[in-house]
N, C-alpha and C positions, 0 to 999 in steps of 0.2 A: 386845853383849848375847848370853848366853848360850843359845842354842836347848834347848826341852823339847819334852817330846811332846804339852803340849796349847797351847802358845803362841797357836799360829796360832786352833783352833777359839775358844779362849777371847775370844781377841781380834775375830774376828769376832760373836760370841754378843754383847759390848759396845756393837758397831758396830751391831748388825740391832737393839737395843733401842734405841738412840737413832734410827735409822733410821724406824724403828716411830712415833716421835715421844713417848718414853720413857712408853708405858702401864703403864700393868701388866698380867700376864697376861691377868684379866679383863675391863679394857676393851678389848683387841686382842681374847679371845673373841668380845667382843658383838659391836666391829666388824665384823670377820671374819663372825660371823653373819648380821647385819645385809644387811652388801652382798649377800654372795650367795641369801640369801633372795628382796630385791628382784630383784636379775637376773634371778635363775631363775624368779620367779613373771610376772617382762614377758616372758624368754624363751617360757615353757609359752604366755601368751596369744597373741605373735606368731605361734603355730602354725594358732592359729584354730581348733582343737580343743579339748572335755574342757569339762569342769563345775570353776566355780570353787574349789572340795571338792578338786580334783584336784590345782588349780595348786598351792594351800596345801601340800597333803601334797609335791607333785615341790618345790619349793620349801624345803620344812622337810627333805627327805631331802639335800637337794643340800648347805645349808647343815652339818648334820649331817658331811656327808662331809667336807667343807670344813676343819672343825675337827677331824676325825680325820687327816686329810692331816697338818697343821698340828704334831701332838701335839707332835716333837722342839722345832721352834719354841718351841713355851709353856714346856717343861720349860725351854730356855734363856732366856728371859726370869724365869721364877719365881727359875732362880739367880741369875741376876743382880741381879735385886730383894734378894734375899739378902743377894747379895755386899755392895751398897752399903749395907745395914742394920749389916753387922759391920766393914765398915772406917770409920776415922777421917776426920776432917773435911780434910785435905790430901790424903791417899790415896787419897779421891772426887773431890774439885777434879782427882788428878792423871789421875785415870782419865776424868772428863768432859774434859780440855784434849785429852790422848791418844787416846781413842778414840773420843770423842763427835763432834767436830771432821768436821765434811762427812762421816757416816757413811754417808750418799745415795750417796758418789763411789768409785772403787775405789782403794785405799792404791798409791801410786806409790812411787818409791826415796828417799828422804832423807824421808819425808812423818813418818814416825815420830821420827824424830831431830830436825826440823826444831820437831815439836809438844812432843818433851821438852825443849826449849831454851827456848819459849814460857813452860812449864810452869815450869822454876825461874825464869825474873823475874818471874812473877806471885803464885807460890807466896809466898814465894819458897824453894826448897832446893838442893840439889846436885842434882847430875847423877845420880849414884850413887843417891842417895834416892832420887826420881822412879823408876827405875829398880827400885829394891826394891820400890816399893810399887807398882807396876805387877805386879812378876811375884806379889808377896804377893794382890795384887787377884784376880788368874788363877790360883793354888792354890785359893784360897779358893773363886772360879767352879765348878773342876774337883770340889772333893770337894763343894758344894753339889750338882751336876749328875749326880753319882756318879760321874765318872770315874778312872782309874786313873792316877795322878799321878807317881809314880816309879817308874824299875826298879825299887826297893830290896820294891817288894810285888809286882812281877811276879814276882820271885826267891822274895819269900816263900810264895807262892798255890803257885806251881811246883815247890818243894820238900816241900813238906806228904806227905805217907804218900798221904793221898789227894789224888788232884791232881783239880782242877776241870773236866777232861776226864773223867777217870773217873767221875764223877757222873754227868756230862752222858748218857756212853754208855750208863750203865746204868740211867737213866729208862727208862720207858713214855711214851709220846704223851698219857695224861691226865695226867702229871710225877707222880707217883708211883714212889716208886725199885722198882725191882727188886728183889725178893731168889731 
């Protein structure tokens, strides 16, 4: 298998949404809000201080943060929800046999060859296939998520008259350009 530059992230992004226990983003929001709300609202009383007005608010701030902490997480679940919307019916079977498989555990040596092997007798396809539509699954991930998917547009971004460093330096701090 051919190594790219989002492989790895991609394929964990696939891993932590089946991990997740394959929500979608806004039922992991709620969750997510949910627990830590509770927590922090039993933490604040365990303190034996403050007026219940108080615990709500340290409770609803906590939660709040919680899910700003969190943001990259969602963004990679929302792709992914994507992902699986625009590929076909075996090239999702091949990405649940492949990535979905003990997403809880950490990926060991032969674990992914072991799962594409799985993947064409049940599929049933080639090797090869599994394979495409594995890495076609993780393109698709990558430009969902807005990542930068080949040299072939870092070369292009980089060549440009104006290169995307020069912009950058010639903002102001309210991003507004310079002139």
């Amino acid at each position: 298998m051919k190594k790219d530059n989002i492989r790895d992230y991609a394929t964990e992004a696939f891993r932590f949404y089946a991990a997740c226990g394959k929500l979608t983003s806004e039922q992991l929001k709620q969750k997510v809000y949910d627990e830590i709300y509770t927590a922090s609202k039993k933490e604040f009383y365990r303190g034996g201080s403050g007026m219940p007005t108080d615990a709500t608010a340290y409770a609803v701030m906590a939660a709040e943060g919680a899910l700003h902490d969190m943001e990259a997480e969602f963004r990679d679940i929302i792709a992914v929800e994507k992902t699986l919307m625009r590929i076909r019916e075996p090239e999702r079977k091949a990405v649940e046999i492949v990535y979905f498989t003990d997403a809880d555990k950490p990926i060991q040596g032969g674990d992914i060859s072991n799962r594409v092997h799985r993947a064409e007798i049940e599929i049933p396809a080639s090797e090869r296939s599994i394979y495409e539509w594995l890495a076609r699954a993780r393109r698709i991930f990558a430009k969902e998520r807005g990542l930068r998917v080949t040299k072939k547009e870092y070369k292009k971004v980089c060549s440009s008259k104006t290169k995307k460093c020069d912009i950058m330096v010639s903002s102001n701090s309210d991003g507004e350009e310079s002139r």
